[in-house]
C-alpha positions as CSV (number, residue, x, y, z in Angstrom):
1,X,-14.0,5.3,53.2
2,X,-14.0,4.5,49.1
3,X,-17.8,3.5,48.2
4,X,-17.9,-0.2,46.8
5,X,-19.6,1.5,43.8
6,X,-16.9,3.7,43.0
7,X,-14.4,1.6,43.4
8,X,-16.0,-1.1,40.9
9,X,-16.4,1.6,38.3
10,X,-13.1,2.8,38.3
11,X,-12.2,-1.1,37.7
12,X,-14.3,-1.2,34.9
13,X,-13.2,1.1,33.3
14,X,-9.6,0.0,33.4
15,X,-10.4,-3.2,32.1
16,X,-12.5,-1.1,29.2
17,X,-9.2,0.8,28.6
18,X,-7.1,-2.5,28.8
19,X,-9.3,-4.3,26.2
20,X,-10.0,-1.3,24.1
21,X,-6.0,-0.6,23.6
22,X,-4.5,-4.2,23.0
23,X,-1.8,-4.0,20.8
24,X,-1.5,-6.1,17.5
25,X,0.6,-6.6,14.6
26,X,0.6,-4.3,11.8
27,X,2.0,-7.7,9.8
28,X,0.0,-10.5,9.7
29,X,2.7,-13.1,9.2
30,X,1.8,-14.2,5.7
31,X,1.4,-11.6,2.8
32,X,1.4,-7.9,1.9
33,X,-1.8,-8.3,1.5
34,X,-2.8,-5.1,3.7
35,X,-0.2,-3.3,2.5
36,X,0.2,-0.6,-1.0
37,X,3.2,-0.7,-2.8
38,X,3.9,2.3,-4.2
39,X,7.5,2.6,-6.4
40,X,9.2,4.5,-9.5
41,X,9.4,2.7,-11.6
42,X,7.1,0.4,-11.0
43,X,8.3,-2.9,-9.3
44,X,6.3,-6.4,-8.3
45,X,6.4,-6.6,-5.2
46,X,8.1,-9.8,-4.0
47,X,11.4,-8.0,-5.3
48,X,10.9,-5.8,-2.9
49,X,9.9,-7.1,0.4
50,X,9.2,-10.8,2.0
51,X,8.1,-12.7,5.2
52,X,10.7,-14.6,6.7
53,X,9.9,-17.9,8.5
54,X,11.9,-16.4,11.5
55,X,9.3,-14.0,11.5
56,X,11.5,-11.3,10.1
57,X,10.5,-9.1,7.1
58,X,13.3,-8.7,4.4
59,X,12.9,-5.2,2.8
60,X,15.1,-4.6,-0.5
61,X,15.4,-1.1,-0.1
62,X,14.6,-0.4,-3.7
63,X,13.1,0.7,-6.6
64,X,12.5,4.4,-4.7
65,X,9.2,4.2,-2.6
66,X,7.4,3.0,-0.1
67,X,4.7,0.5,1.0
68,X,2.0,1.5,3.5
69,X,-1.0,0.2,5.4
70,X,-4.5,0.4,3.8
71,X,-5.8,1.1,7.1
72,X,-5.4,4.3,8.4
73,X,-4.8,5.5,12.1
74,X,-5.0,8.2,14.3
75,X,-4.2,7.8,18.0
76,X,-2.1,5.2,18.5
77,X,1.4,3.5,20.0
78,X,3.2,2.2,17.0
79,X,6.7,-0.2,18.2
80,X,9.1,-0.9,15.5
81,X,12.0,-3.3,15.6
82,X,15.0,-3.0,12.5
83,X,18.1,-3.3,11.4
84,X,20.5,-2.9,8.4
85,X,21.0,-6.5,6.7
86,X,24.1,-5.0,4.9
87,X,25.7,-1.4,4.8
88,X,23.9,1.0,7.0
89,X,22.2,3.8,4.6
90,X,18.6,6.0,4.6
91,X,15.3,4.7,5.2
92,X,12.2,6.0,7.0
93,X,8.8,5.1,8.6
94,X,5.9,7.2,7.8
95,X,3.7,8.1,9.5
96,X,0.1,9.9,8.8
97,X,0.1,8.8,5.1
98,X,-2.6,10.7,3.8
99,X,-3.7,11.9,0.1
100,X,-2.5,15.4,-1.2
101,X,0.9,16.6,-2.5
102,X,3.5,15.0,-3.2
103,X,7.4,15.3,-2.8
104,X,8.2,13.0,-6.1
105,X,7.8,9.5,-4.7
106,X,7.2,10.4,-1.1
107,X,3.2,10.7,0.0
108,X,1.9,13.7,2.0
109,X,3.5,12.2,5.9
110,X,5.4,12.8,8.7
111,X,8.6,11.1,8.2
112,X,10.3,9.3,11.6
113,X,13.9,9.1,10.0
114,X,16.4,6.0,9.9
115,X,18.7,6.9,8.1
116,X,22.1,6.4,9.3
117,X,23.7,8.7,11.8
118,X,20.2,10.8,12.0
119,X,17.8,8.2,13.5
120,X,15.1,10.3,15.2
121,X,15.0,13.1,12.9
122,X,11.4,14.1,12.0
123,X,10.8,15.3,8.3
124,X,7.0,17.2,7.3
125,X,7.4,15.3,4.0
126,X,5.2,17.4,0.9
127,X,3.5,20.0,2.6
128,X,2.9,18.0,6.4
129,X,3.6,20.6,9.7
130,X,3.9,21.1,12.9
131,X,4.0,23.5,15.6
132,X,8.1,23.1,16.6
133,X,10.3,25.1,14.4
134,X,12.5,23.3,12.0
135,X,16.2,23.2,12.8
136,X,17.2,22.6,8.5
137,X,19.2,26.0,7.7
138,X,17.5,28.1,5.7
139,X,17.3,26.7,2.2
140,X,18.4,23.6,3.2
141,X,17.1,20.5,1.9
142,X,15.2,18.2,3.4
143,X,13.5,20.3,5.7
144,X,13.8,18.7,9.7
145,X,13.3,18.9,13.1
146,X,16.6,17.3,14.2
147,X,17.0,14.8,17.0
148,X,16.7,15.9,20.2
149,X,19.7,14.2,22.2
150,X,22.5,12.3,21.6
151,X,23.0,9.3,18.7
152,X,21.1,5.9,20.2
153,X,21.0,4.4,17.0
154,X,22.7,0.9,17.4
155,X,25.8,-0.2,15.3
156,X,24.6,-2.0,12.0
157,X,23.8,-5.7,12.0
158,X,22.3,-4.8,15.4
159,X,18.1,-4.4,16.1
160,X,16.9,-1.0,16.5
161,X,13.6,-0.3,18.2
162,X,12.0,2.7,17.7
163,X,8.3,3.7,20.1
164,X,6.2,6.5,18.4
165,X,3.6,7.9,20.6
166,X,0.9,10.0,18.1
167,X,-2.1,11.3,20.4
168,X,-3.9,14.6,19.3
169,X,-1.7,15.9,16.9
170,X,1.4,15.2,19.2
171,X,4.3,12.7,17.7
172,X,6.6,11.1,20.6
173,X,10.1,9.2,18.7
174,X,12.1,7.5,21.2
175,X,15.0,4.9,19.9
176,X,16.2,2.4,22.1
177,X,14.9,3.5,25.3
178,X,15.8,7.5,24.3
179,X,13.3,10.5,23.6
180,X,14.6,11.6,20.3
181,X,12.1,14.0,19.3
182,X,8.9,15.2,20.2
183,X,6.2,17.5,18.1
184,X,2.9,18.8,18.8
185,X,0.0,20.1,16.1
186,X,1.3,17.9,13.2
187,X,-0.7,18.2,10.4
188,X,-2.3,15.8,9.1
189,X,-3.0,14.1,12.7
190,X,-4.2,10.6,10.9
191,X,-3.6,8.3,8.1
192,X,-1.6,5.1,7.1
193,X,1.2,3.8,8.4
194,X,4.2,3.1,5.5
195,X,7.7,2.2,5.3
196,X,10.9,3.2,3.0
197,X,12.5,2.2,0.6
198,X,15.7,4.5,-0.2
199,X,18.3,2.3,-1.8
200,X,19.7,0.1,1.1
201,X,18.3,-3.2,2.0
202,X,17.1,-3.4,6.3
203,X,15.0,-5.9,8.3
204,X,12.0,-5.6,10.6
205,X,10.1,-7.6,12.9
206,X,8.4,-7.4,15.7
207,X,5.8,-4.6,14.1
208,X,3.0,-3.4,16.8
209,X,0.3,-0.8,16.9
210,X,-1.7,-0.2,19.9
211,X,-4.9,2.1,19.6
212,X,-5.1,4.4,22.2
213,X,-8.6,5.2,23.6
């Protein structure tokens, strides 16, 4: 026989988890306003991204750059829904943005790749690690940790979603319902949340992150 008490704690502390690891939108619907453009040169920044009154977010792909959260994360669920609005080309979401090095434009992160034909590559971008061995031939540059299974990536005009899972130093990629890619010990474990810009012009909506306890 379960004791009553037991039972009533082990509720409780579901509903703890449940509230504690709601999920939310990295967007809020309005403005950049939590967001850091970062470009070369330097551009304003409703040339480069806007809010939609569908809810989408139109991203011009360029100047060379990225824009990222000013809050930072750490453990966390992160759900990502895009698409090409015109010829499918590179683009990235970082994750882990965190001060330090530099790789010209691109910020100390682990990179979740999008470009086309490679969706689910993982990239240590300026100095970033992880315990998996890169699969980049020796020399080769950018340095990556190559998708894990077969392309998912749908055709362009089409929405993408893409699930990370980062817990304790371990990044989980899966696109459209496939594991892509998986890491453990990345270094550095925590940090803002950005997006690309790499030349072609892409969409996203549907932008959640969900703390995990």
């Amino acid at each position: 026989m379960v004791k009553a008490s037991y039972v009533f704690g082990v509720l409780a502390i579901a509903a703890l988890t449940g509230c504690a690891s709601t999920s939310r939108p990295l967007f809020n619907g309005q403005d950049f306003k939590d967001f850091d453009l970062v470009t070369t040169p330097v551009a304003a920044p409703e040339s480069v991204y806007s809010m939609q009154p569908n809810g989408v977010i139109a991203v011009a792909g360029k100047p060379s750059g990225y824009f990222a959260t000013r809050e930072s994360y750490a453990d966390y669920k992160l759900h990502v829904e895009w698409r090409w609005s015109g010829k499918p080309g590179n683009s990235g979401f970082l994750l882990h943005v965190a001060s330090g090095p530099k790789d010209g434009v691109w910020p100390l992160s682990q990179q979740v790749q999008t470009k086309h034909g490679f969706v689910g590559d993982l990239l240590p971008m300026a100095g970033a690690s992880f315990v998996e061995p890169l699969t980049t031939a020796p020399g080769a540059y950018p340095k990556i940790k190559a998708k894990m299974a077969a392309d998912s990536e749908k055709p362009a005009g089409e929405w993408n979603v893409v699930d990370v899972l980062a817990r304790d130093g371990v990044i989980e990629v899966t696109v459209n319902g496939v594991l892509q890619n998986r890491v453990t010990g990345a270094n550095p474990r925590e940090g803002k949340i950005g997006f690309q810009l790499e030349g072609a012009p892409y969409e996203l909506r549907n932008v959640t992150i969900t703390p995990i306890p």
